[in-house]
N, C-alpha and C positions, 0 to 999 in steps of 0.2 A: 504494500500500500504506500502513498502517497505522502510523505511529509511536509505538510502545508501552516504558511505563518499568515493568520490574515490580520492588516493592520488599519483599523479603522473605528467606527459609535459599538460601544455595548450601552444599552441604554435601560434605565427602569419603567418597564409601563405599566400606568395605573388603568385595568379595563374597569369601567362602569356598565353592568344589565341595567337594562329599563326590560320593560315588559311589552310596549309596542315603542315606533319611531313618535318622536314627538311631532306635534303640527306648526305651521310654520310659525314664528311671534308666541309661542308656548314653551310652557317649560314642565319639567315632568321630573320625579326625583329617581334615583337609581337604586334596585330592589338589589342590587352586589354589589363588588367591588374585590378586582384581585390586583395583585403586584406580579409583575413577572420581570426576567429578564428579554430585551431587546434590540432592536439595534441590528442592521443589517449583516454587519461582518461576524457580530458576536451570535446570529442568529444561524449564517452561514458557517460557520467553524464548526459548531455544535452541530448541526446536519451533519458534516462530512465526518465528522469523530464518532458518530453514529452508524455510518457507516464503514468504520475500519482506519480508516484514515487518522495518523498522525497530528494533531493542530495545535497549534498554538494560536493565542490572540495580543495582538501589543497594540494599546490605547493609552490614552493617559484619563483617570477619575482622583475623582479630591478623596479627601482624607477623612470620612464619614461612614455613617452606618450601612448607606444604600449604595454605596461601592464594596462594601464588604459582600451584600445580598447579591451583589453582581459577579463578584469574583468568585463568593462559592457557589455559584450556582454554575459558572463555568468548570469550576475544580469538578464539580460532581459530573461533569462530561466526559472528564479527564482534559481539559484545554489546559496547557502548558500556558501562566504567566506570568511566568519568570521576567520578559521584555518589558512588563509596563512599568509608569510610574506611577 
């Protein structure tokens, strides 16, 4: 397999459920709410280490709790980030 370093956004996303779409000029409250990791390249690394594949991810996140949520959610991929800051 493959040894791949992708270097770009690992991002937190906050998804909100509603139960239907709101209508236009409305507002409507959300019956969920989850956190996940995101981010194109950090979304892409983790596909490909799922499939066999080697990866590493190198970005730079600040120094906070929800860079932590980011990083191990990538460790539990096994993504290699030893590169970031």
């Amino acid at each position: 397999m493959a040894r791949i370093r992708g270097m770009g956004i690992a991002t937190l996303d906050i998804i909100k459920s509603v139960n239907e779409c709101a209508r236009e000029e409305s507002k409507q409250r959300a019956v969920s709410q989850r956190i996940v990791r995101g981010g194109n390249v950090g979304n892409t690394v983790v596909r490909l280490s799922q499939q066999g594949h080697h990866c590493a991810w190198g970005g730079v996140l600040a120094d906070d709790p929800n860079a932590d949520y980011i990083f191990n959610d990538l460790h539990s991929h096994a993504i290699d980030t030893s590169a970031c800051r």
